[in-house]
C-alpha positions as CSV (number, residue, x, y, z in Angstrom):
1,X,48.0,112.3,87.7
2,X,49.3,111.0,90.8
3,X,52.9,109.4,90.7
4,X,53.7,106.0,93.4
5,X,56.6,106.4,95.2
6,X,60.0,105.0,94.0
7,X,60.7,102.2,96.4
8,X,63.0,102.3,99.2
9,X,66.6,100.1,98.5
10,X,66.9,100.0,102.4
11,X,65.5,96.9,103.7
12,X,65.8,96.0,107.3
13,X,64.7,92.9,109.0
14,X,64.0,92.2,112.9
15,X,66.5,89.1,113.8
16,X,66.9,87.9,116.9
17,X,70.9,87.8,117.8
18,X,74.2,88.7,120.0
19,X,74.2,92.6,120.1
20,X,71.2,92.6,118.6
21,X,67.6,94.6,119.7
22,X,64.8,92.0,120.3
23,X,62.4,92.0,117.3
24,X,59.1,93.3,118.4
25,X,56.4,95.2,116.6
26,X,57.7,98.3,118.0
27,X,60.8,97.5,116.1
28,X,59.5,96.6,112.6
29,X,57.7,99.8,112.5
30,X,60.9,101.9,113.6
31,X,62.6,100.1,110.5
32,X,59.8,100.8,108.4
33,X,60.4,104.3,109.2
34,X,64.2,104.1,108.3
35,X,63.4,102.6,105.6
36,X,61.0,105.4,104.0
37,X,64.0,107.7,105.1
38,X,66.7,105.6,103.6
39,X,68.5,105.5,107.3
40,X,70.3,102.1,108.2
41,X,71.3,101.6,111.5
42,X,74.9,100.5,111.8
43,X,74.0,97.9,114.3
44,X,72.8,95.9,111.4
45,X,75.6,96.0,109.3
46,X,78.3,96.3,111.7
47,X,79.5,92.9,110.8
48,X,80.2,93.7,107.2
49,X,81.3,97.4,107.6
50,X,83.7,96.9,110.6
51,X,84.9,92.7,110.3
52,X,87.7,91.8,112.9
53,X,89.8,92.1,109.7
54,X,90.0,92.7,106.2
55,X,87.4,90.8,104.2
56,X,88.2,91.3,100.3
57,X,85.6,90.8,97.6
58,X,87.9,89.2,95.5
59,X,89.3,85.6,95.8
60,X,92.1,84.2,94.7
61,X,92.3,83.7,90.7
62,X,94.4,82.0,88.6
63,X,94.9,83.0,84.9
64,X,97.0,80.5,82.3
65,X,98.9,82.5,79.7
66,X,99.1,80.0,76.3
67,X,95.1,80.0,77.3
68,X,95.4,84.8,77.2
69,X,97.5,84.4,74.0
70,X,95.6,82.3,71.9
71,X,92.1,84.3,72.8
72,X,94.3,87.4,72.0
73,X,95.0,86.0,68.8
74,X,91.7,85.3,67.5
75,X,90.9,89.0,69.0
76,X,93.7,90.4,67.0
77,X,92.3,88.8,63.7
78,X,88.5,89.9,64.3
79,X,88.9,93.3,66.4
80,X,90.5,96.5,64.7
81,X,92.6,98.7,66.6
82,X,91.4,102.3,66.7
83,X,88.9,105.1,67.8
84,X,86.3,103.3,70.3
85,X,87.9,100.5,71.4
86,X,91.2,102.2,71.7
87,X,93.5,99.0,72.6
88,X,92.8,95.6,71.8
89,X,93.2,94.9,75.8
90,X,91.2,92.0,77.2
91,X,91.1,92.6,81.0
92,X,91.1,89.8,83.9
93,X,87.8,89.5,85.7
94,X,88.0,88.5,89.5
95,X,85.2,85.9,89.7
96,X,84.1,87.3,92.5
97,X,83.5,90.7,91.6
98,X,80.2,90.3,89.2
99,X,81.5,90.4,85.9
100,X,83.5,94.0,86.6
101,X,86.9,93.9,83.9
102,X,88.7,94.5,87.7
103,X,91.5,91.9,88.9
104,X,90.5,93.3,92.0
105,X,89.1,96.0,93.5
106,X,92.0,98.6,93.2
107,X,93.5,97.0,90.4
108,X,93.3,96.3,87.2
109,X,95.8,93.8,84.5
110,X,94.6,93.0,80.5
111,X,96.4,91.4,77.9
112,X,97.1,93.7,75.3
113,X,97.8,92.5,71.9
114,X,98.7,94.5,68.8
115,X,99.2,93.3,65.1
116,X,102.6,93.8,62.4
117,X,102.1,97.6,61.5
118,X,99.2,98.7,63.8
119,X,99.1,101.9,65.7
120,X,97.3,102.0,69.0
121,X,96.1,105.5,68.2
122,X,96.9,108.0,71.1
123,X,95.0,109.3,74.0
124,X,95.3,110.2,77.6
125,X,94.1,109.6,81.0
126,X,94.3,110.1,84.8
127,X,94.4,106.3,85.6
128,X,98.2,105.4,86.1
129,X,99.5,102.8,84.2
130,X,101.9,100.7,83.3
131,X,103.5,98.1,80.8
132,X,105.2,95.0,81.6
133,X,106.9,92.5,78.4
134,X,107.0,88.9,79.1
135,X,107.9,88.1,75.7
136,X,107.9,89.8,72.3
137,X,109.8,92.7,70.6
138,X,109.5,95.4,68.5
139,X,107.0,97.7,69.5
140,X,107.7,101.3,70.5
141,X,105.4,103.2,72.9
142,X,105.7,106.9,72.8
143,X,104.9,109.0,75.7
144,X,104.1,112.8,75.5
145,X,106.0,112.1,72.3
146,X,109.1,110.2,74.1
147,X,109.2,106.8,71.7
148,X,110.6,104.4,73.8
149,X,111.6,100.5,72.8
150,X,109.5,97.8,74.4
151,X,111.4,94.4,75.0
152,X,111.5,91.3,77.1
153,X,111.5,92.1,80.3
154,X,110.8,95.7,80.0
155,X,108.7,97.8,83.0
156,X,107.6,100.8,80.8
157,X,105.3,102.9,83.6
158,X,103.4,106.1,82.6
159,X,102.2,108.5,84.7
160,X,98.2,109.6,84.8
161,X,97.5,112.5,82.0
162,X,100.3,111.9,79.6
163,X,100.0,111.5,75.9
164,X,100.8,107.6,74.9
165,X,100.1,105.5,72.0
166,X,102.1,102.3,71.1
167,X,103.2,101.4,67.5
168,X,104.2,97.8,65.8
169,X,106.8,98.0,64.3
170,X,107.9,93.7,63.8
171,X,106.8,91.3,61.3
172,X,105.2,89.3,64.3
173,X,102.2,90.0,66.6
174,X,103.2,91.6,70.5
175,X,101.5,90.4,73.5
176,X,102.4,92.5,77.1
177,X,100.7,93.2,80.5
178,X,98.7,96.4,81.1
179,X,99.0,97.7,84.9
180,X,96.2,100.2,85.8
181,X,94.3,102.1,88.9
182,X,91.2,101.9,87.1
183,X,89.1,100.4,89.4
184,X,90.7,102.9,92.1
185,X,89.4,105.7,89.8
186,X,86.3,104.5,89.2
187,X,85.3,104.0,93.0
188,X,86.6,107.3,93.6
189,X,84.8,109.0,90.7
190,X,87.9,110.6,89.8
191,X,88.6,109.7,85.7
192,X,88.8,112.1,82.9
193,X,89.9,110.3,79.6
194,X,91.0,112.6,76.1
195,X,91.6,111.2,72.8
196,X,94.9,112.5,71.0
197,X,96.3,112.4,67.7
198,X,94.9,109.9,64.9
199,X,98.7,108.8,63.8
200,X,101.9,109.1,65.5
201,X,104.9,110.5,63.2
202,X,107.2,109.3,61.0
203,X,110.1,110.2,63.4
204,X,108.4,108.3,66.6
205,X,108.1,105.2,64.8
206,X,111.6,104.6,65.0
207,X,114.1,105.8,67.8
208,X,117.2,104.7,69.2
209,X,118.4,102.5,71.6
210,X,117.5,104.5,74.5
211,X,115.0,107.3,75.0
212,X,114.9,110.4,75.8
213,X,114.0,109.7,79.5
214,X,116.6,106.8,79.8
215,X,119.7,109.5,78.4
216,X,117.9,111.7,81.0
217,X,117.0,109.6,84.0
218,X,118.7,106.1,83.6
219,X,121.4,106.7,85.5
220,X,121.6,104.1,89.0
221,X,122.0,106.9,91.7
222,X,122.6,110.1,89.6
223,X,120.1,112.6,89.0
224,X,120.9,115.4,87.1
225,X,121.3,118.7,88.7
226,X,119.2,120.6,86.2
227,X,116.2,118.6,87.4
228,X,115.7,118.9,91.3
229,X,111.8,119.4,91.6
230,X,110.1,115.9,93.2
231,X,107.7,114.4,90.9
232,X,104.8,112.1,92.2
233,X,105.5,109.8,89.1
234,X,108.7,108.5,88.1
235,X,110.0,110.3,84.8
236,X,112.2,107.4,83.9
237,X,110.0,105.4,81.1
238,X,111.9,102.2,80.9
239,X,113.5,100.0,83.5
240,X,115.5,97.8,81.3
241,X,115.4,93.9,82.0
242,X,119.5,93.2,81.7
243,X,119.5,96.1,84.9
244,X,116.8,94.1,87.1
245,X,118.3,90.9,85.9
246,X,121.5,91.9,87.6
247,X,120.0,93.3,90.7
248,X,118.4,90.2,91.0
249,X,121.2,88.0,90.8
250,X,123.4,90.1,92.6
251,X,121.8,89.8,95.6
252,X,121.7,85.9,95.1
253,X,125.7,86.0,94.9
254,X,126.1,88.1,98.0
255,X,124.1,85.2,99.9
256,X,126.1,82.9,98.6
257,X,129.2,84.7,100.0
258,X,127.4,85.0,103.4
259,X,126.4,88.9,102.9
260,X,122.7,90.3,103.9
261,X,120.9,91.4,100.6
262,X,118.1,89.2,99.6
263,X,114.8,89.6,101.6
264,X,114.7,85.8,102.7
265,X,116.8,83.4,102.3
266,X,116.8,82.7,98.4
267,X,114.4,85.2,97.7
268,X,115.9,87.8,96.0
269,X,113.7,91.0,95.2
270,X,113.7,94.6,93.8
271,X,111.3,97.8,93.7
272,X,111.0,100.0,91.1
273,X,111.1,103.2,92.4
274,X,111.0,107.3,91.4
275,X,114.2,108.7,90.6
276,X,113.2,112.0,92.2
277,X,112.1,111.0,95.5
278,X,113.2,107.1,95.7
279,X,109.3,106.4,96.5
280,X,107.2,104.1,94.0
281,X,107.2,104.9,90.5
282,X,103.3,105.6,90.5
283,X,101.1,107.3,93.5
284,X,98.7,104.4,93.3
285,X,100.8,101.0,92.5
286,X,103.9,99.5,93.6
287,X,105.8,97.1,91.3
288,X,108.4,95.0,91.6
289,X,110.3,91.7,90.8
290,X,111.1,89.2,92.5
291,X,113.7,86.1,91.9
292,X,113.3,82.4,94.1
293,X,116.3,80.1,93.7
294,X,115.8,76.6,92.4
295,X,114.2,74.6,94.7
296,X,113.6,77.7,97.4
297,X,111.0,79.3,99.1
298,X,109.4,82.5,99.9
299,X,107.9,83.4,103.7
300,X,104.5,83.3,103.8
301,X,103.3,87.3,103.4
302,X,100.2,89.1,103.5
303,X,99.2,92.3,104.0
304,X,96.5,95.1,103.5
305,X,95.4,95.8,99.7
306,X,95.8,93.2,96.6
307,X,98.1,92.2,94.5
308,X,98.4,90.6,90.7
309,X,101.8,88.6,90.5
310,X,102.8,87.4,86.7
311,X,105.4,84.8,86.2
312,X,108.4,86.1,84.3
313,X,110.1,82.8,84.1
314,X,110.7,79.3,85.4
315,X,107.8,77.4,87.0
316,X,107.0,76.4,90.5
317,X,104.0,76.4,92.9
318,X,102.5,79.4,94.4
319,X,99.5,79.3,97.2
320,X,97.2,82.0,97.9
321,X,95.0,81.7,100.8
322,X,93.9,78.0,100.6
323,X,94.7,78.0,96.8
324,X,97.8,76.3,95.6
325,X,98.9,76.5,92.1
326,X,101.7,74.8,89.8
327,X,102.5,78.1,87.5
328,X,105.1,78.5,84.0
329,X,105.9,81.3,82.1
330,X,103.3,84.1,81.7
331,X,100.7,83.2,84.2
332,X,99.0,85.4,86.2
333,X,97.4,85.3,89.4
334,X,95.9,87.6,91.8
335,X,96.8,88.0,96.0
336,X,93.4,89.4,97.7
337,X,93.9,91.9,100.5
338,X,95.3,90.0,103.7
339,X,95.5,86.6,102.0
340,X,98.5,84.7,102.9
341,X,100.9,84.0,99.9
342,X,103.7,82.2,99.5
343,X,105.8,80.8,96.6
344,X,108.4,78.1,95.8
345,X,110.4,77.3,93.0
346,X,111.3,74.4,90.9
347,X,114.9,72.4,91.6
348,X,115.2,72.9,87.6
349,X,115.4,76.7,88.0
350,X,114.9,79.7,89.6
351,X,111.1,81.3,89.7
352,X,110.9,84.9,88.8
353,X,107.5,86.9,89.7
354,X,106.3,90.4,88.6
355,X,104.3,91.6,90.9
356,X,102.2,95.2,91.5
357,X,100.1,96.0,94.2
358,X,98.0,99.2,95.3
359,X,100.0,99.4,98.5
360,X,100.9,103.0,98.0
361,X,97.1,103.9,98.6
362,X,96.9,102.6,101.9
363,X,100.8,103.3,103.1
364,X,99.4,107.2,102.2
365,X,96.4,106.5,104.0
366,X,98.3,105.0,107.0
367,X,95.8,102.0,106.5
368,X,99.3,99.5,105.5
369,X,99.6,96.3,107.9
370,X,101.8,93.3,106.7
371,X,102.5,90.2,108.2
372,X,105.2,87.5,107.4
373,X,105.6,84.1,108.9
374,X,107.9,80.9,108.5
């Protein structure tokens, strides 16, 4: 029994263009030869492979929050919570990227959505991620057994490979943002994933006012002694809302009184960084907020690598490559690699925009190029 050969995927075609060989028999039968070797030649492709600059996948994507909710809803009524599904997390799918549960190709954000009394049971993995509250409270997430309050305004990160599960414990339904490098990870065919314990304890169901890492690490500019080692995540597990709140509007203040602080004029903005080396709080993904005064603007910015903003508060318009949005409370959009972005607030109130981006991959890479006009 004879077996036929399993097709080549390399096709090639003779085309007649700038740069290009001139398509002659001579050629065809030279391609046909790659072909059967699976060899491409890069001056076919050298268009796609090497553009004059970066050429994302993804496009510019806007998603309405009241519109997340309510499908979270009806998800929290039909889907369980437990072993299989893990999280009741609906992810955003870039149009442009074939159906893939990816924001964009680094980067990934989901709704995640858990009922009165329901544990998301625990597990771990080496995708960084993060949590980010736009509005809800009373759900604890505990982290290599750390159980650490989740409120409005909360950025809870987690480093890749620690222990986490999350725990209900209001008489209302909680709806945040999940941050993660998962499509990073799975490019790179770098993911392990381990399931943990079926049920958290008694004792991390409840917890004070501030965790463990916050009596540890919570401290603006003081680290304590006992602790010198760098670590390539940040150890700190909350970064409270009333402390970014105050950043924010400090900075707005000192422009009033004439004092450099804010990154443009009426665009305030803050980074959340590593208390141990004052670098991002995760390897792969840089987050930070940012706060436009009523009836101001940002510059127009892009750079190398994506970016998925989420509106904390107020409304205004934001425009993303030829894209222009009016956006409220919740919504989320996403900023392909060197798109231009801007942003402007309402004259009824200041705009406030979450933002995380995977420019800590190509800063390490020394691949990072930004550019910012007007």
């Amino acid at each position: 029994m004879t077996t036929q050969p399993t097709p080549s995927p390399v096709r090639l075609h003779a085309v007649a263009g700038r740069g290009q060989p001139d398509p002659t028999p001579e050629l065809e039968q030279l391609y046909r030869g790659f072909e059967e070797e699976l060899l491409v030649p890069l001056w076919t492709e050298i268009g796609d492979l090497m553009p004059r600059q970066p050429q994302s996948k993804a496009v510019p994507h806007l998603w309405r929050w009241d519109r997340l909710k309510a499908l979270a809803a009806q998800a929290g009524a039909i889907v369980p919570v437990g072993r299989g599904g893990e999280r009741r997390a609906i992810a955003l799918a870039n149009p442009a990227l074939g159906g893939r549960p990816f924001a964009t190709p680094t980067l990934w954000a989901a709704i995640q959505y858990l009922m009165p009394g329901e544990d998301a049971p625990e597990h771990r993995h080496t995708q960084h991620a993060f949590r980010f509250v736009v509005e809800g409270e009373g759900v604890w997430t505990v982290v290599n057994g750390d159980a650490v309050r989740m409120s409005r305004g909360d950025f809870l990160p987690q480093a890749g490979w620690h222990w986490h599960a999350h725990h209900n414990a209001a008489t209302e339904p909680m709806a945040w943002i999940d941050g993660l490098d998962i499509p990073f990870s799975y490019y790179t065919e770098s993911q392990f994933f381990e399931v943990g314990r079926e049920k958290i304890s008694p004792e991390e169901r409840t917890t004070a006012e501030r965790s463990y890492s916050e009596k540890l690490w919570g401290h603006p500019g003081l680290r304590p002694v006992s602790m010198t080692t760098p670590q390539p995540a940040t150890p700190l597990l909350a970064y409270r809302w009333v402390d970014t709140d105050r950043a924010l509007t400090d900075q707005l203040a000192l422009e009033d009184a004439g004092q450099p602080g804010t990154l443009s004029a009426g665009h305030a903005a803050v980074r959340f960084t590593n208390p141990t080396t004052g670098a991002d709080v995760l390897p792969t993904m840089r987050t930070e907020m940012h706060r436009v005064r009523a009836g101001g603007a940002t510059r127009v910015h892009r750079e190398v690598g994506s970016s998925v903003f989420q509106v904390f508060d107020g409304s205004g318009s934001v425009t993303v490559g030829e894209r222009t949005w009016q956006v409220a409370r919740g919504d989320l959009f996403v900023v392909p690699s060197w798109q231009p972005f801007s942003a402007q607030a309402s004259t009824t109130g200041a705009l406030d925009l979450f933002r995380f981006s995977d420019a800590p991959i190509f800063e390490s890479l020394h691949a990072h190029r930004a550019q910012v006009s007007g």
